[in-house]
N, C-alpha and C positions, 0 to 999 in steps of 0.2 A: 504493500500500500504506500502511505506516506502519497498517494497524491503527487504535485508539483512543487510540496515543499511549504507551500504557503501558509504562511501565519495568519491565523484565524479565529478572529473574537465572536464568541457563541453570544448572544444576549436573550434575556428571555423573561416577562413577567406575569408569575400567574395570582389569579384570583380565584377557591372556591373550583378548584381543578383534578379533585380526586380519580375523575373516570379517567382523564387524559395524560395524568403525569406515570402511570407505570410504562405505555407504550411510547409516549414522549423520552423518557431516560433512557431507556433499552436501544430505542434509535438513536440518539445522541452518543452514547456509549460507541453503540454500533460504527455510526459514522467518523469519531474518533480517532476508533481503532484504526481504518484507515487514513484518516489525515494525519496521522499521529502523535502523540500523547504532549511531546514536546512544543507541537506547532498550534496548542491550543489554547486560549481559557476561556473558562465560561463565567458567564457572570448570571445573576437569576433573582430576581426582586418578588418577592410574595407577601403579600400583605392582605387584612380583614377578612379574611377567611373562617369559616367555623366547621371545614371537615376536616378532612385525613392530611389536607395536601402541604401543611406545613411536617410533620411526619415523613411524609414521601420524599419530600424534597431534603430533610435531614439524611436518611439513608441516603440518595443522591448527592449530598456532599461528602460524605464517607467514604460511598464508591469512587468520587473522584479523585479524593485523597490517597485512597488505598493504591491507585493508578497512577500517583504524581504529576494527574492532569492538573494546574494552576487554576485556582477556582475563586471565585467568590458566592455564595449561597447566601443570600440573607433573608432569614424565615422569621414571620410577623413583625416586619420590618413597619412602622407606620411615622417614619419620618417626611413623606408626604399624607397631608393629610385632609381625607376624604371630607367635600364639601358636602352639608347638609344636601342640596338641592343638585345631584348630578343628572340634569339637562342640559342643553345649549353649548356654549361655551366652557361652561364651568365644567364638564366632564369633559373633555379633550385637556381642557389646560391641566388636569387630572391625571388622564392619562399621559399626554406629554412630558411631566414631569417626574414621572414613574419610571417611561423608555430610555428619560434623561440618568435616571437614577440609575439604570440599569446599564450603561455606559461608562459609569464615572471609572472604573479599573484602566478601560483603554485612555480615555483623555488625560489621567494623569503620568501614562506612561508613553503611549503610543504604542510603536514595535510592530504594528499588525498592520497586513495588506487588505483585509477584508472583513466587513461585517456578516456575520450571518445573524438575524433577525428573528423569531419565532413569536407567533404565538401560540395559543393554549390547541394547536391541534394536535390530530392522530394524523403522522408522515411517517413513512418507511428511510429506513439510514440510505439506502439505494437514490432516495427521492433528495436528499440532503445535498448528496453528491452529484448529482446529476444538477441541481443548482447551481453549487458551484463551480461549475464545468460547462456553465454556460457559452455557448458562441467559443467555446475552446478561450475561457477567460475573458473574449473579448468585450465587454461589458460593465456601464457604470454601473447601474442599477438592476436586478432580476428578481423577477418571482415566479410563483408557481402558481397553480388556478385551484380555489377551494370551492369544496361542493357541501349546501345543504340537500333535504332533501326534495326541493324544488328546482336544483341546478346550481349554477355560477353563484357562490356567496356576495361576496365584498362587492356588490353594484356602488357601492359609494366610495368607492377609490378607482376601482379599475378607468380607466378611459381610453379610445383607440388612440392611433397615431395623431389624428385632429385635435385632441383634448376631449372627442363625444363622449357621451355615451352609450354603454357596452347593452349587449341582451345578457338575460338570463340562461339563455339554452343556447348550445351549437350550433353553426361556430361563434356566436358570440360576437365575432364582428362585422359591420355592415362592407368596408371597405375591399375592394375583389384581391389586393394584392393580403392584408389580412386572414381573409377568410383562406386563402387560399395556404398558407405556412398554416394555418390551424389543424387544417387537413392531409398537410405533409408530419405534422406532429413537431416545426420547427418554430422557434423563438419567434415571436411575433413581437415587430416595435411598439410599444405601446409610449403615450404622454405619461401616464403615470401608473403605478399598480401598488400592490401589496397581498391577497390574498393567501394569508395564512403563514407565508416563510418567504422570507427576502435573503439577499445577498448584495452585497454593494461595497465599494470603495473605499478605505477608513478616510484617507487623507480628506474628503471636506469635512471632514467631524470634528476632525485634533488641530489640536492648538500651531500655528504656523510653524514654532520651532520643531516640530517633531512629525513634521509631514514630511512622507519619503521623496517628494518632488518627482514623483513620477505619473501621476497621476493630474494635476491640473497646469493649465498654461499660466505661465507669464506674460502673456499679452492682453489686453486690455478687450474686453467681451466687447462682441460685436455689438448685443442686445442686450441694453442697463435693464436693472432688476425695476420696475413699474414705479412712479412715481406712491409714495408710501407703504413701501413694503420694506419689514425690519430690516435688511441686510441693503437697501437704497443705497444712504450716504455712507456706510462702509465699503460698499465694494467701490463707490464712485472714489473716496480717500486713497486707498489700496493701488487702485488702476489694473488690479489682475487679480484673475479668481487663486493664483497661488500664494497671494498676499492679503486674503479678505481672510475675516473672521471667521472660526468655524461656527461651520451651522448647527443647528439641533432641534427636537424634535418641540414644534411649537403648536398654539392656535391661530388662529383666523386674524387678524388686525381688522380694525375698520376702514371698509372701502374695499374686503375684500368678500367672495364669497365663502359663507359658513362652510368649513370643512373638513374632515378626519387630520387629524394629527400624521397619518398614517399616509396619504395622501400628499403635504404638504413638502414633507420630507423631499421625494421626487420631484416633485415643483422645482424644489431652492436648488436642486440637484443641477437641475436646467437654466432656473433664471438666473443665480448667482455665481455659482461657478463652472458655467457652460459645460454640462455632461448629460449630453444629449442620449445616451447608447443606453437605452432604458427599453427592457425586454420580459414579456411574460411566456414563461417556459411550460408547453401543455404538456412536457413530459414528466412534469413537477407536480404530485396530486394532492390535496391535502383535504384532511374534513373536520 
């Protein structure tokens, strides 16, 4: 195994997760094995929970230890903390700060090429890998396509190559060069995604000093980030996406439209440090 070597930050937070976390670890383990032990951490944020899955996730940090994979587990962690009224904005900034939380190992050190992403679903270690191996690496941003049982999950992130929106059932996209990689089982460009497991680029997350600089340009973005949007007058300061602030996982500003946490991410991925190479992998399955 051991993959292509590459150093890879697992992140992951659950809530209230007992059915998903024994098949969740097993595949993470699983996939490990093969990227290997050395070229990993995970980091794992769980909090307000009242079933088994702070338990599970204990045992999961033993396992990992026991393996000398580099971990952070933090179980009923509630140093962000839950707004009475989680509607609207106030659950995304919620959430946001959770995914933030679930970062902080990498931002304070760097060292990694890639993020890998999850949430609380059931994916196969096969499936993980096959993410990461997107376009044979060539890719800012990746996911996979998750299924309830009505079809395509995440309608509220996915969007085609235009910014639309996506169908719920097969193939999911209207546009003919789309539809048509959907049906070869290949990477389809999407504007943005996330659907259950991502993978993506560490360098716009970490702090300037500790970007591998091989990931964003020094040249000055063709197209400025929209007039009031939080990274605006930094990247305009900066003059290049390899000199702007890192990003993170945020809400909605005003003037913008309401929208996933989850979603916005790939946004900034494109508006502010020009990385356009944003791909939904239907070989990637997730529920």
């Amino acid at each position: 195994g051991y993959a292509r070597g590459e150093k890879i930050f697992i992140a992951a937070a659950f809530h209230q997760n007992e059915a998903v976390l024994p098949y969740w670890t097993k595949s993470i383990l699983d996939a490990i094995t093969y990227l290997g032990p050395d070229n990993v951490f995970v980091s794992v944020v769980e909090n307000y929970s009242s079933d088994r899955s702070p338990e599970l996730l204990r045992a999961f940090a033993g396992e990992l230890d026991a393996r000398r994979i580099q971990n952070r587990v933090q179980v009923q962690n509630e140093t962000v903390k839950r707004p009475p009224d989680l509607s609207g904005n106030a659950r995304i900034e919620f959430l946001a700060a959770i995914r933030n939380q679930a970062l902080e190992p990498l931002l304070s050190t760097g060292g990694y090429d890639r993020v890998l992403f999850s949430n609380a679903v059931f994916v196969e270690p096969e499936s993980v890998l096959e993410l990461l191996a997107t376009r044979g690496g060539a890719y800012d941003f990746a996911c996979g396509l998750d299924f309830g049982h009505f079809g395509a999950y995440d309608m509220w992130v996915l969007r085609d190559a235009a910014g639309r929106l996506t169908a719920a059932y097969w193939p999911f996209f209207d546009a003919p060069a789309s539809a048509a990689a959907m049906r070869k089982d290949e990477p389809v460009p999407v504007f943005a995604c996330w659907n259950g497991i991502v993978a993506f680029a560490a360098d716009p997350l970490l702090p300037v000093h500790l970007r591998s600089n091989r990931t964003l340009s020094t040249d000055p973005l063709a197209h400025a980030p929209p007039a009031g949007h939080p990274w605006a007058a930094a990247a305009a300061e900066a003059g290049s996406p390899a000199a702007t602030a890192p990003l993170r996982f945020r809400a909605s500003v005003e003037g913008e439209c309401y929208s996933s946490e989850s979603f916005l991410l790939p946004y900034d991925f494109r508006r502010v440090m020009g990385l356009g190479r944003v791909y939904a992998n239907p070989r990637v399955i997730t529920g």
